[in-house]
PARO-893571 format. One record per residue: residue in three letters; x, y, z of N, C-alpha, C in turn. Coordinates in steps of 0.05 Angstrom, whole numbers, plus 5000, padded with zeros to 4 digits. Example, Ala and Ser with C-alpha at 12.3 -4.5 7.8 and 13.67 -1.06 7.14 Angstrom:
BEGIN
{r "Ala", {5264, 4886, 5156}, {5246, 4910, 5156}, {5264, 4934, 5156}}
{r "Ser", {5257, 4955, 5142}, {5273, 4979, 5143}, {5258, 5001, 5157}}
# end
This chain:
BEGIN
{r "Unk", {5017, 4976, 5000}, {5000, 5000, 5000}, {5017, 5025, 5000}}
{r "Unk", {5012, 5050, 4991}, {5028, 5073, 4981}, {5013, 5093, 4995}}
{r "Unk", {5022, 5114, 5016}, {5016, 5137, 5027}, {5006, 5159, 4996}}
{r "Unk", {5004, 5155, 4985}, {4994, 5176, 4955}, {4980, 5192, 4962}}
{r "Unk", {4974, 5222, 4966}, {4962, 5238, 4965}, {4947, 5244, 4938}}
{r "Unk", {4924, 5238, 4929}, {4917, 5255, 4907}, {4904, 5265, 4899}}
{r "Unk", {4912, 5292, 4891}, {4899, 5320, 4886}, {4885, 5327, 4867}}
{r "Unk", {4861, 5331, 4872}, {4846, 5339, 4847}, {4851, 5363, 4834}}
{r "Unk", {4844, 5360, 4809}, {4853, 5396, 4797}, {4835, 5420, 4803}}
{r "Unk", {4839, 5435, 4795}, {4814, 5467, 4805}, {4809, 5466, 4784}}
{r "Unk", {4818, 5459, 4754}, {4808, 5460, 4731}, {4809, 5439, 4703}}
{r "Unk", {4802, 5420, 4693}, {4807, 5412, 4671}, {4789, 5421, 4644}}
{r "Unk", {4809, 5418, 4628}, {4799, 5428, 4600}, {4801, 5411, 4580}}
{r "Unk", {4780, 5405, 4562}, {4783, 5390, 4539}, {4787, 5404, 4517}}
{r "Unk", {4786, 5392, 4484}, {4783, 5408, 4473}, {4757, 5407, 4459}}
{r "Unk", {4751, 5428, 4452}, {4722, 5434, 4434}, {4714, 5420, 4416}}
{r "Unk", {4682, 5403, 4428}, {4663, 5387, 4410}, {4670, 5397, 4379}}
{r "Unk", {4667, 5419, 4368}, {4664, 5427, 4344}, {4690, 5424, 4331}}
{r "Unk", {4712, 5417, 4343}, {4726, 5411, 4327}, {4736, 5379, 4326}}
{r "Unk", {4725, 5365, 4349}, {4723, 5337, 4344}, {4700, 5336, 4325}}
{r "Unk", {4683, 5350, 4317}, {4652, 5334, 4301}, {4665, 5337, 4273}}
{r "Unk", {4692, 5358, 4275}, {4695, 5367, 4239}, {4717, 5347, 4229}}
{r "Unk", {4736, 5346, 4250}, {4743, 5317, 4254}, {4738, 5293, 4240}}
{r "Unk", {4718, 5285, 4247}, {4698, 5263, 4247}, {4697, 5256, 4218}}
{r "Unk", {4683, 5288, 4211}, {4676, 5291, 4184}, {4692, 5283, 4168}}
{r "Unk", {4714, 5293, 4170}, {4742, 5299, 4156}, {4744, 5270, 4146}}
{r "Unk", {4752, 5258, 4169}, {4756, 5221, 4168}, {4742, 5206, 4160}}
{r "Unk", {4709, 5214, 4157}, {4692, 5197, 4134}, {4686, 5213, 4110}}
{r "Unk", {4694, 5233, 4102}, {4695, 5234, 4071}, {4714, 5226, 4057}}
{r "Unk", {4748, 5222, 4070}, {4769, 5207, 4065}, {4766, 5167, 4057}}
{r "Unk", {4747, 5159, 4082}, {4733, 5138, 4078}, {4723, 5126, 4057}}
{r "Unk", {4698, 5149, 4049}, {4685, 5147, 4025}, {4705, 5156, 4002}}
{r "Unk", {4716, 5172, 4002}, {4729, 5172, 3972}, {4750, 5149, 3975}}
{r "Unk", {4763, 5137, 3994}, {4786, 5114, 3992}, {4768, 5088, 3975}}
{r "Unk", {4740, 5091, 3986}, {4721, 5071, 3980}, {4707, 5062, 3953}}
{r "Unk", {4701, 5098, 3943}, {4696, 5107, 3916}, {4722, 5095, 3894}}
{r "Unk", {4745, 5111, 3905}, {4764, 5105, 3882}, {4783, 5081, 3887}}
{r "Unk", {4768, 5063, 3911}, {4777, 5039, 3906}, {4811, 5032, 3917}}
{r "Unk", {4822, 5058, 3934}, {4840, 5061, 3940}, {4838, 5056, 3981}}
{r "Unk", {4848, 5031, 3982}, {4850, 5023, 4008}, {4873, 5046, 4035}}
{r "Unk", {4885, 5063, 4018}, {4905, 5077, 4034}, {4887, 5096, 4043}}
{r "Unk", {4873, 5100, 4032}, {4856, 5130, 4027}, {4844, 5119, 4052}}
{r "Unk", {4817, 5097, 4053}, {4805, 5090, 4075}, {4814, 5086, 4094}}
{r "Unk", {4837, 5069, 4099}, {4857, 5065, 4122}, {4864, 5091, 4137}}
{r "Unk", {4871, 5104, 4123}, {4872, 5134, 4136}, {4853, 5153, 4141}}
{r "Unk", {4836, 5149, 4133}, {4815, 5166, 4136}, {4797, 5146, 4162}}
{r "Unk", {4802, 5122, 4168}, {4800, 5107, 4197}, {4810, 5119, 4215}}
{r "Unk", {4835, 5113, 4202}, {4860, 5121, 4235}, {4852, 5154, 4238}}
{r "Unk", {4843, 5168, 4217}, {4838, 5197, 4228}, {4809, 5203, 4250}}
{r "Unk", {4800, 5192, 4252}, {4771, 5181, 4260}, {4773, 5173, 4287}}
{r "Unk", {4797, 5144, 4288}, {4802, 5136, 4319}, {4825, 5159, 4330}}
{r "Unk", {4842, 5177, 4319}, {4854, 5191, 4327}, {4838, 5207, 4343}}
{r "Unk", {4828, 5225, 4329}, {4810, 5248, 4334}, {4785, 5237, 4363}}
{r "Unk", {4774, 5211, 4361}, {4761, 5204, 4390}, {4780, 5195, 4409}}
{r "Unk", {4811, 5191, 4403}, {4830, 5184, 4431}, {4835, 5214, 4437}}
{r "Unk", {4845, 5233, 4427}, {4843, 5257, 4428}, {4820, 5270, 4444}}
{r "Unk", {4801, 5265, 4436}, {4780, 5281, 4443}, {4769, 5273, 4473}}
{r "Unk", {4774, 5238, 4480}, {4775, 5226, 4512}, {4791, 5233, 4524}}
{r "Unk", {4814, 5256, 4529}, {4839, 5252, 4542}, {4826, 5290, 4562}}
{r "Unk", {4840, 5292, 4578}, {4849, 5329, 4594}, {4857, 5335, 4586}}
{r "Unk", {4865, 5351, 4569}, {4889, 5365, 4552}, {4902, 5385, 4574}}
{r "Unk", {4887, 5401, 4583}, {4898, 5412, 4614}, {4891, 5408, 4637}}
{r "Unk", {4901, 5407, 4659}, {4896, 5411, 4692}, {4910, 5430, 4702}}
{r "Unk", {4894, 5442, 4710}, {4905, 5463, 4730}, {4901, 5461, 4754}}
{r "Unk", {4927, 5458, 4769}, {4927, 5455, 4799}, {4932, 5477, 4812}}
{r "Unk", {4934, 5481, 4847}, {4938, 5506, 4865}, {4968, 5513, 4854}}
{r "Unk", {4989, 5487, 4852}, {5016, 5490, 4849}, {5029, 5493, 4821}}
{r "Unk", {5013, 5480, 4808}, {5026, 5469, 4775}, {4998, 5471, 4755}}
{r "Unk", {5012, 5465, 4730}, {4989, 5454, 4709}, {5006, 5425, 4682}}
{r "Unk", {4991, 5417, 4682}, {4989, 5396, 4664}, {4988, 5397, 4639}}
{r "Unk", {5001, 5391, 4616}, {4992, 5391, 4590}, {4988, 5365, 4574}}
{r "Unk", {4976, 5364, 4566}, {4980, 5344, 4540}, {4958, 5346, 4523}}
{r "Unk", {4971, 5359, 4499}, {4957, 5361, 4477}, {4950, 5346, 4444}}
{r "Unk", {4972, 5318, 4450}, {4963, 5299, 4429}, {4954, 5281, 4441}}
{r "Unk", {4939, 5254, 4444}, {4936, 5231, 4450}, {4968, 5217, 4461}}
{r "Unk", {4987, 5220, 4445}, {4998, 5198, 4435}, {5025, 5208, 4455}}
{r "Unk", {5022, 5234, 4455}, {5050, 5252, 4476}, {5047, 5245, 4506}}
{r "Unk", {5064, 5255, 4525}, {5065, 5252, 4539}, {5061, 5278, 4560}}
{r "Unk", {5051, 5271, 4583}, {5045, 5291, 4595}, {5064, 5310, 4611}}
{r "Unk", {5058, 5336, 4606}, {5084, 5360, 4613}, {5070, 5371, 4630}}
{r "Unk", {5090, 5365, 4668}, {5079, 5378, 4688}, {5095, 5408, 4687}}
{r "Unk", {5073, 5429, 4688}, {5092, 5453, 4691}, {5095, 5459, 4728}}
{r "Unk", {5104, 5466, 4735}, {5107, 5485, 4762}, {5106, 5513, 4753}}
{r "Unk", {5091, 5523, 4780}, {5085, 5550, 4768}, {5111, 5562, 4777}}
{r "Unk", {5123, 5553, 4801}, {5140, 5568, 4812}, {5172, 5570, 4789}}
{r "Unk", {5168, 5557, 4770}, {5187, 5554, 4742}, {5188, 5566, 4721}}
{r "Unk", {5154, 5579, 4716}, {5148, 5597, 4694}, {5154, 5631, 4695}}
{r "Unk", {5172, 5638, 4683}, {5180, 5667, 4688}, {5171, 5694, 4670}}
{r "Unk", {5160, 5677, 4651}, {5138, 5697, 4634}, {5125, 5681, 4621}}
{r "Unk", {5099, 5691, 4620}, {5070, 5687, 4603}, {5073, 5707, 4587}}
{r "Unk", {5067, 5699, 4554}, {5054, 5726, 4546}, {5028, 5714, 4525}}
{r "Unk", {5010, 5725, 4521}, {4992, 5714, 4509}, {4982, 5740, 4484}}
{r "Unk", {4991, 5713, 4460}, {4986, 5725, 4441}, {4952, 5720, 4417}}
{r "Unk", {4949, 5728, 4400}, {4930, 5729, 4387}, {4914, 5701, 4399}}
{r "Unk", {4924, 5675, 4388}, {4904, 5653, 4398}, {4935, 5637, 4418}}
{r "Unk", {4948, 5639, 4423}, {4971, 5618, 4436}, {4976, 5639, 4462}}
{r "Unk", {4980, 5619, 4471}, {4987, 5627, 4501}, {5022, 5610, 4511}}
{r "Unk", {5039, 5633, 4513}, {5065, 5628, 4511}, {5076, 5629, 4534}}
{r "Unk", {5085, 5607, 4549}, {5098, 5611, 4577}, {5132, 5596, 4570}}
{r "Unk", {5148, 5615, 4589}, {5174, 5611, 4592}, {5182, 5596, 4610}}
{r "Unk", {5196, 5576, 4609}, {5198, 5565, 4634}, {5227, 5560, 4635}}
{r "Unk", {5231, 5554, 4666}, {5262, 5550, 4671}, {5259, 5520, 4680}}
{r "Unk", {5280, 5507, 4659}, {5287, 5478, 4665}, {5312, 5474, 4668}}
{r "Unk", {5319, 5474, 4695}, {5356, 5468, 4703}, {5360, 5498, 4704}}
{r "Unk", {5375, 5500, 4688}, {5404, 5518, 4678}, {5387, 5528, 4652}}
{r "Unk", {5367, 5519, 4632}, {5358, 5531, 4610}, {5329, 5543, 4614}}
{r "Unk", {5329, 5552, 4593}, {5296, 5578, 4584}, {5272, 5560, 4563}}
{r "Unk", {5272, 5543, 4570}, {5244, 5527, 4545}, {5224, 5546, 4543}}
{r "Unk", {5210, 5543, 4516}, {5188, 5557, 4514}, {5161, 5535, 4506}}
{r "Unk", {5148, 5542, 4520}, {5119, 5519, 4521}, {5095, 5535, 4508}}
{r "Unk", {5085, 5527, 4487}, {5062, 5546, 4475}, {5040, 5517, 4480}}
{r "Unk", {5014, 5536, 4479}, {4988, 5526, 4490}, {4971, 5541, 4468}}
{r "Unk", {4965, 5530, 4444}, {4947, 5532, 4421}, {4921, 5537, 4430}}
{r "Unk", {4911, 5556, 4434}, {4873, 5564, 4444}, {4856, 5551, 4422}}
{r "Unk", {4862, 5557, 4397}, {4837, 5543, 4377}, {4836, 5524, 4378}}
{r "Unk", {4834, 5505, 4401}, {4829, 5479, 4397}, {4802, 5477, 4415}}
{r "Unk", {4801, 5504, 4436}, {4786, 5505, 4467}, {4756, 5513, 4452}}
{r "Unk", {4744, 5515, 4469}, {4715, 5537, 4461}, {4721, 5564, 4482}}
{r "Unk", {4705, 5575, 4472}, {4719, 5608, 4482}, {4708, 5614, 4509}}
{r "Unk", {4690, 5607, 4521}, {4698, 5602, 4555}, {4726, 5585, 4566}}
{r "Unk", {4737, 5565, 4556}, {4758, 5562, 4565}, {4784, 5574, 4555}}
{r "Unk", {4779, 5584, 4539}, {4797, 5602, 4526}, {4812, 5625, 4555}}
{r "Unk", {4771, 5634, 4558}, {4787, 5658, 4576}, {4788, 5648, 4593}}
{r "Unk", {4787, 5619, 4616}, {4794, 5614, 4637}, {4825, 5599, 4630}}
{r "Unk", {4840, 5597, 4604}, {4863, 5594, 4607}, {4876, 5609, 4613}}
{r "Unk", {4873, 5631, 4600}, {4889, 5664, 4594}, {4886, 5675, 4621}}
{r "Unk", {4863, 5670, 4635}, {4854, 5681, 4669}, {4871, 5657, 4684}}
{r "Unk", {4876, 5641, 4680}, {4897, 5627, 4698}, {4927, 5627, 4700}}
{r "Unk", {4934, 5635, 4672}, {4959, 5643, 4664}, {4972, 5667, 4668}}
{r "Unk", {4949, 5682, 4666}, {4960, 5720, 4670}, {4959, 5706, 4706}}
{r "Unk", {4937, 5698, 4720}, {4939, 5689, 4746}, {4973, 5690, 4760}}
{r "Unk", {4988, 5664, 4737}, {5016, 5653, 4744}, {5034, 5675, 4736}}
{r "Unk", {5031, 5699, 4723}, {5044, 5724, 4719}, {5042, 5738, 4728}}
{r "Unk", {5018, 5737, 4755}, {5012, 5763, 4769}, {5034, 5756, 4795}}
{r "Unk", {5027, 5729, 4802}, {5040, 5728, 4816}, {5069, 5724, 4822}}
{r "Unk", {5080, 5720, 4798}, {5104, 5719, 4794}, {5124, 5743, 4811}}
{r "Unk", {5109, 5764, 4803}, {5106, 5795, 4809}, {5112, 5812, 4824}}
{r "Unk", {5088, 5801, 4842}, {5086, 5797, 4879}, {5109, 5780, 4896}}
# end
């Protein structure tokens, strides 16, 4: 048995129905024309775009915790814990939201793509982020 503490997030975020449904789309008109022109690559991929897009679409893409936040934004990647106490600038541009972070001795830059969100979570990303810049601050 393992003493594990675990913490639920204050926030998770998926990404937006409407762009899993176009998705969807995407991957059965590929279907049908692989099917039409008799071309098995065409369908095969226009499958895998289909099961992509619903492993994608089951996953958190963010958590936001009191201390940290979470990323993962493909299915297939792996998940990137940030610490807030690491990030030394946010800046948020047109649709991306750009945080700096200090790893070791270096400066990584971590971007967070918004058009994937629907626009309530949009602004509770950008309100959580400017959040980790305010306080940076202080």
């Amino acid at each position: 048995m393992t003493n594990e503490i675990t913490e639920s997030p204050i926030k998770v975020v998926q990404f937006s129905r409407k762009n899993f449904i176009a998705q969807v789309v995407i991957g059965g008109l590929m279907i049908a024309a692989g099917i039409a022109l008799n071309v098995f690559v065409a369908a095969l991929g226009g499958l895998s775009f289909i099961l992509m897009s619903v492993a994608n679409n089951s996953i958190d893409h963010l958590r936001f915790y009191q201390d940290r936040m979470e990323i993962k934004l493909l299915a297939l990647r792996s998940r990137d814990t940030i610490f807030n106490k690491d990030i030394s600038d946010v800046q948020v541009e047109s649709n991306v939201v750009i945080l700096t972070v200090k790893e070791g001795e270096k400066q990584k830059t971590k971007k967070i793509p918004l058009g994937y969100f629907s626009e309530e979570d949009k602004k509770e990303i950008v309100a959580y982020c400017e959040g980790i810049k305010n306080d940076s601050i202080n």
